[in-house]
C-alpha positions as CSV (number, residue, x, y, z in Angstrom):
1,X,24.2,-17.5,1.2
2,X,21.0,-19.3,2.3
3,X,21.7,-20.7,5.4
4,X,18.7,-22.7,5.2
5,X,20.4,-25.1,2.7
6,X,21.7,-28.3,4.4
7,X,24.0,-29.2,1.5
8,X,27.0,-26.8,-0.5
9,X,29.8,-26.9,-2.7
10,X,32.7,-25.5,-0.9
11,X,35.6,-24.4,-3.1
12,X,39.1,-23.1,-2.2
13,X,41.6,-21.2,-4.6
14,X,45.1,-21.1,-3.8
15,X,47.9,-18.9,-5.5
16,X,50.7,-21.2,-5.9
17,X,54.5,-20.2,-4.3
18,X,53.1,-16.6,-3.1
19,X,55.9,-16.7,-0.6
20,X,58.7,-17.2,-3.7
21,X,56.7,-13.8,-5.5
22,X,56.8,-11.7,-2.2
23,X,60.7,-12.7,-2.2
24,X,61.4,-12.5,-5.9
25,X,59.2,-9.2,-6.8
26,X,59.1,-7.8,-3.5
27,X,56.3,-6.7,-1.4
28,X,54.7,-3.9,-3.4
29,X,54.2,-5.5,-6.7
30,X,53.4,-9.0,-5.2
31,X,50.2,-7.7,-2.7
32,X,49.3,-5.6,-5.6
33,X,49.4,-8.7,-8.4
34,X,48.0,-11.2,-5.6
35,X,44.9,-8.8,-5.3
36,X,44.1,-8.6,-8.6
37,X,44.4,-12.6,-9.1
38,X,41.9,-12.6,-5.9
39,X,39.6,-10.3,-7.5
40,X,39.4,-12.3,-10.6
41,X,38.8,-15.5,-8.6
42,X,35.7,-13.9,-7.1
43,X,34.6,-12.3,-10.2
44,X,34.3,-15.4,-11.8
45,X,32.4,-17.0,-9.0
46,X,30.0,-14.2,-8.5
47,X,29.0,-14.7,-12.1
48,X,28.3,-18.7,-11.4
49,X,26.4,-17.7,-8.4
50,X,29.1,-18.3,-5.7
51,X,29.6,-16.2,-2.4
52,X,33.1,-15.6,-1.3
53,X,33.3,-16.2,2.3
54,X,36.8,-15.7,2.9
55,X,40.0,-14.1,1.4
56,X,42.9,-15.2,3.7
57,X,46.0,-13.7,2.0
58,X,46.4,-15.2,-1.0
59,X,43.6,-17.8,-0.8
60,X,39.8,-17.7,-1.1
61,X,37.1,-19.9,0.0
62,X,34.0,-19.6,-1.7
63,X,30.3,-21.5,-1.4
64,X,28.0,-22.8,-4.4
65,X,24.5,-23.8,-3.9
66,X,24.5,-26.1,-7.1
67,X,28.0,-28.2,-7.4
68,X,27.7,-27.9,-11.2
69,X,28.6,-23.9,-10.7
70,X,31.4,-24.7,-8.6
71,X,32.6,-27.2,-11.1
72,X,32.3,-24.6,-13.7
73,X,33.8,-21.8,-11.9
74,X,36.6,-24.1,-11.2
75,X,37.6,-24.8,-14.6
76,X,36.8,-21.0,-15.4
77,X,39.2,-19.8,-12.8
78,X,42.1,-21.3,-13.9
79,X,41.1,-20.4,-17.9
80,X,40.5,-16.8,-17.1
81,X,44.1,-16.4,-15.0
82,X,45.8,-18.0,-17.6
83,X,44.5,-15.7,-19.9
84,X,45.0,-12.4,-18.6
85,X,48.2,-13.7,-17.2
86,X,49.0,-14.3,-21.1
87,X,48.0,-11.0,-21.9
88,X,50.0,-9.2,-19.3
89,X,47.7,-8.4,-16.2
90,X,50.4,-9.0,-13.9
91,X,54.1,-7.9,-13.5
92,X,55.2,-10.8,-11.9
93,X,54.3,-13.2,-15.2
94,X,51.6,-15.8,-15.2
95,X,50.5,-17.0,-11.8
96,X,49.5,-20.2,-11.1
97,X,46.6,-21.5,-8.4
98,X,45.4,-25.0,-7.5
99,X,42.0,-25.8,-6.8
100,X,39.5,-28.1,-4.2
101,X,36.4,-28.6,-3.8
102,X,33.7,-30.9,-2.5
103,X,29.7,-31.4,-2.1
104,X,28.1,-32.7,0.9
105,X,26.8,-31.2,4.5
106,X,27.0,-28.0,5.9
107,X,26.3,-26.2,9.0
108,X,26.9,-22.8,10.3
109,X,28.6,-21.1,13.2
110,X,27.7,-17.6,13.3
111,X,28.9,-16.4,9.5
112,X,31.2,-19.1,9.5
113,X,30.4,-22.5,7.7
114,X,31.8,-25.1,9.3
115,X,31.7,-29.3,9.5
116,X,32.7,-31.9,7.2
117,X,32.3,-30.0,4.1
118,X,34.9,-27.1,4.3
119,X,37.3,-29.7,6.2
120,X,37.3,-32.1,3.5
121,X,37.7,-29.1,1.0
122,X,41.0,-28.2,2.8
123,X,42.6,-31.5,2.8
124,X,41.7,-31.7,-1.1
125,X,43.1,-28.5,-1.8
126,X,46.3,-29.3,0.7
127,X,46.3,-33.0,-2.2
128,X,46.6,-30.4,-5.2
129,X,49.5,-29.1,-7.2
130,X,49.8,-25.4,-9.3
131,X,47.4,-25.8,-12.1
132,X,45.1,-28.5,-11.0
133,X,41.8,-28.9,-10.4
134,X,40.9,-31.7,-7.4
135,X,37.6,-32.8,-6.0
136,X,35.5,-36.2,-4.3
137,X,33.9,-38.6,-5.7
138,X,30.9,-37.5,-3.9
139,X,31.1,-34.0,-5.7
140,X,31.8,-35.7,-9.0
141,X,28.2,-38.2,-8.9
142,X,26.3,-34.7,-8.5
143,X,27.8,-33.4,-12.4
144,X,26.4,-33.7,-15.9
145,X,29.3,-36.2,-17.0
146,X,28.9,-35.1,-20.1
147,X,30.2,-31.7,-19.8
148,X,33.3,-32.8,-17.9
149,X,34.2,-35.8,-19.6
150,X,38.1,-35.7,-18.7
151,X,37.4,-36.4,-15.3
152,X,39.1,-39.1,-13.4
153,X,39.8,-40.5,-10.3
154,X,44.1,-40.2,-9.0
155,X,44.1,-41.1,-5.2
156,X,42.2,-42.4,-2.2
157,X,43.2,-41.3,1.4
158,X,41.8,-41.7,4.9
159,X,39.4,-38.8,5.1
160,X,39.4,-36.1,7.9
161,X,35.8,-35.5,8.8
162,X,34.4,-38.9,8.3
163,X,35.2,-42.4,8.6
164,X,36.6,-44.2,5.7
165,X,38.5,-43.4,2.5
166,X,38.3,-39.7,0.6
167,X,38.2,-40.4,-3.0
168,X,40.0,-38.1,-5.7
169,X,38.9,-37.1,-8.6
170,X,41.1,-34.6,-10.9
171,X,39.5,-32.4,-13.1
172,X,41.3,-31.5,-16.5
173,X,40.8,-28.0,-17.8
174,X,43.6,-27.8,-20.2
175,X,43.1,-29.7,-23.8
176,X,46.4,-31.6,-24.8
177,X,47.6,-29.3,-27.4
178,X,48.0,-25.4,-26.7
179,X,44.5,-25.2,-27.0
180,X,43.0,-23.9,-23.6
181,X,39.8,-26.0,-22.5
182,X,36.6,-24.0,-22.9
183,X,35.5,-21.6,-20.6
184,X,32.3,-21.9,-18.5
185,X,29.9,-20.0,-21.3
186,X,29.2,-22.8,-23.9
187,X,29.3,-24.9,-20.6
188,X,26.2,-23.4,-19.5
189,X,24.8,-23.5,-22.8
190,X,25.6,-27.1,-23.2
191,X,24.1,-27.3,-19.7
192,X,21.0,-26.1,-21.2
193,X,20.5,-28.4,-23.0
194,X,17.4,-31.1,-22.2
195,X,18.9,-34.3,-21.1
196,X,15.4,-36.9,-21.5
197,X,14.8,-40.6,-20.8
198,X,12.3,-42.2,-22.6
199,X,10.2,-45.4,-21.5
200,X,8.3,-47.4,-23.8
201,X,5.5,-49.7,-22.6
202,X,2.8,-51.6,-25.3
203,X,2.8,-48.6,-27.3
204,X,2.7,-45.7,-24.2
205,X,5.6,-43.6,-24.5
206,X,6.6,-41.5,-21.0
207,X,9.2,-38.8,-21.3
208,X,11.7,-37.9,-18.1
209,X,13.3,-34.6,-18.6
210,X,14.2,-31.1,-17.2
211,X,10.4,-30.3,-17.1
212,X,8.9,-33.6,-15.9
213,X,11.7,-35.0,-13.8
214,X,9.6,-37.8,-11.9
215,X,8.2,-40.6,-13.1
216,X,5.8,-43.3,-10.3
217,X,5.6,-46.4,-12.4
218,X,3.3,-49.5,-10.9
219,X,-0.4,-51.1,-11.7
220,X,-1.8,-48.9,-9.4
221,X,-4.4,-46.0,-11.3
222,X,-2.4,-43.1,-9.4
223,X,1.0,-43.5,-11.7
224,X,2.1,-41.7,-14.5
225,X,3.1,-45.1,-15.9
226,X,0.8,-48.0,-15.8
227,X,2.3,-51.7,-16.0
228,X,0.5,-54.8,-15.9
229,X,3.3,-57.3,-14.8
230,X,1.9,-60.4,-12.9
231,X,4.3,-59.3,-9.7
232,X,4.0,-55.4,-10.5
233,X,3.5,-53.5,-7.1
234,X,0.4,-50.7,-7.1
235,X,3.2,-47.9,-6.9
236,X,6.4,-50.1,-7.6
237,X,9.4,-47.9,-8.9
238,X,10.1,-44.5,-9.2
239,X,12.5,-42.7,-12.0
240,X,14.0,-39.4,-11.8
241,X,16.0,-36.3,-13.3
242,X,18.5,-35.5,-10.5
243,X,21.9,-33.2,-11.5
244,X,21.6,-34.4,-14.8
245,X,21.2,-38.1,-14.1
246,X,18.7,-40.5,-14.2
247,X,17.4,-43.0,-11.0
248,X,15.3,-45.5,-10.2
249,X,14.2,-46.2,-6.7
250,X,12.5,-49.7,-6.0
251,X,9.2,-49.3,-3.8
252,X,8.2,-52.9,-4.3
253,X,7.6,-56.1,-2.8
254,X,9.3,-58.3,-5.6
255,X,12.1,-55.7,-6.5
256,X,13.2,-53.8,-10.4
257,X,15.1,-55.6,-12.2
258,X,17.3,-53.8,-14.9
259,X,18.9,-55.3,-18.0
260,X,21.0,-52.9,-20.0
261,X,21.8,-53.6,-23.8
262,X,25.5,-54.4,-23.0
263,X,24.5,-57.5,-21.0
264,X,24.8,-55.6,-17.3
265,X,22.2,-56.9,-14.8
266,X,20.9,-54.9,-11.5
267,X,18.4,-56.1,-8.8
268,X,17.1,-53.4,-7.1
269,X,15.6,-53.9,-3.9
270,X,14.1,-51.0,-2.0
271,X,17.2,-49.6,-3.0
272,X,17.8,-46.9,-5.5
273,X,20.3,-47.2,-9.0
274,X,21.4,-45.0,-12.0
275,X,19.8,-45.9,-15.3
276,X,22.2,-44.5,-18.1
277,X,22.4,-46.1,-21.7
278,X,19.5,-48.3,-23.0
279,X,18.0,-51.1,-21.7
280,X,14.7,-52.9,-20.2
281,X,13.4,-53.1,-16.9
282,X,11.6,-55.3,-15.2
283,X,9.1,-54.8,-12.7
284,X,8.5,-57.7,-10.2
285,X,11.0,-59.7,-12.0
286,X,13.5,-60.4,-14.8
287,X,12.3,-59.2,-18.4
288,X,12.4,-62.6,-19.6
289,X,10.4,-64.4,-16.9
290,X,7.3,-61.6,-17.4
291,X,6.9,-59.7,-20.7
292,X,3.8,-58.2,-19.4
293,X,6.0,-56.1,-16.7
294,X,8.9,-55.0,-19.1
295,X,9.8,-51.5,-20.0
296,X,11.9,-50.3,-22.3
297,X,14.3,-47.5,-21.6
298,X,16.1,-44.8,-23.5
299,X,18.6,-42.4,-21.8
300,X,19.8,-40.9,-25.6
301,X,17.6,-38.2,-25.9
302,X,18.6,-34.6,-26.0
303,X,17.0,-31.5,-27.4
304,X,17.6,-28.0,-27.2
């Protein structure tokens, strides 16, 4: 793992009631079962790009660089046990692990990784029941929504490496009927696929995507989008392409002001938002009051 990265995804895998198996099946088959489920679990995170950085008995704590793997290997953990629990692998039936994980700041001691990150990983993991999939809110506002629409918010509780509330978020990875959610593959090919903003301004049409994920807009001739607002800074607002959502980031003296179709209103003020939907955006002022610094926006497109 690059050490030089200052944020990870740190994910913990649990096998549920491993002290029942060792009682029940004895000591034998249940090392023997509970090493194959470990293996498994690291299989499938080596193949999203995880590192295991510890097996302790019958748990494993692994690190991602990009959250979106470790939300993927999550759901493909618990797929890919059920499955070869279905199909036999194990003597002692189909075994059962929870799941947590979160996304934020990391720092190392030696070859262990160590600060808020991994704590707040624990106490989600220590939230979650057999079968489930837990995680943060700030782990969640890093993911493509779209390819884990299911997700949802169950609990807040005082966090244990920083001050305030822990928010958290279940991930489903099961579909209602028998039908067991899809595995990680056409994820990633789903992930592949070019999320795009459009802006529209007097007939100039600027794309945001996967391969131009910036965009300085202002009246200034060093932009990539020029507006001529009567209150339009040189350099007033920047858009980008971050984890699969868009921002804005006010740089102005007179704010952005965004108006989605739906009748929401935002006043950005050297602060930064999430664009998402359609809408118009002002810069220097509300759409209505200046034409001349209005922008329309379009978060709908998606190619292969």
């Amino acid at each position: 793992m690059d050490k030089s990265l200052k944020n990870l995804a740190v994910l913990y895998a649990d096998v549920s009631g491993s002290t029942r198996l060792y009682e029940q099946y004895g000591d034998a088959i249940a090392r023997t079962d509970l090493a194959k489920c470990i293996q498994l679990l690291q299989n499938v995170a080596q193949g999203l790009s995880g590192e295991t950085l510890k097996t302790i008995g019958d748990e494993i704590m692994v690190a991602f660089a990009e959250p979106v793997k470790a939300a993927l290997a999550a759901t493909e953990m618990q797929a890919s046990l059920r499955r070869v629990g279905e199909e036999g692998a194990f003597q002692m039936g189909i075994l059962h692990i929870k799941i947590g994980w979160h996304y934020g700041a990391v720092a190392w001691r030696g070859e262990d990784l160590v600060g808020e990150t991994p704590i707040t990983a624990q106490q989600i993991i220590k939230l979650a029941k057999a079968d489930e999939i837990l995680t943060s809110k700030q782990a969640i506002d890093t993911l493509p929504l779209p390819l884990f629409p299911e997700v949802h918010p169950i609990d807040h509780v005082p966090a244990e490496a920083f001050e305030g509330e822990l928010l958290v978020y279940k991930m489903p990875w099961e579909r209602t009927g028998d039908e067991t959610q899809i595995s990680s593959k056409p994820r990633l090919q789903a992930a592949a696929v070019e999320i795009a903003l459009t802006l529209d301004y007097e007939g100039k049409h600027v794309r945001v995507d996967n391969r131009n994920n910036a965009c300085v807009i202002g009246r200034g001739r060093h932009v990539n989008l020029q507006v001529n607002g009567r209150l339009t800074s040189r350099q007033h607002a920047e858009i980008n392409l971050r984890h699969g959502r868009f921002s804005i980031r006010d740089e102005s003296t007179n704010g952005t002001y965004v108006v989605l179709d739906d009748g929401t209103r935002k006043h950005l003020r050297r602060e930064e938002g999430m664009l998402s939907g359609r809408g118009t955006i002002g810069f220097g002022s509300w759409p209505e009051d200046d034409p001349g610094g209005t922008v329309r926006f379009d978060c709908g497109g998606a190619t292969e």
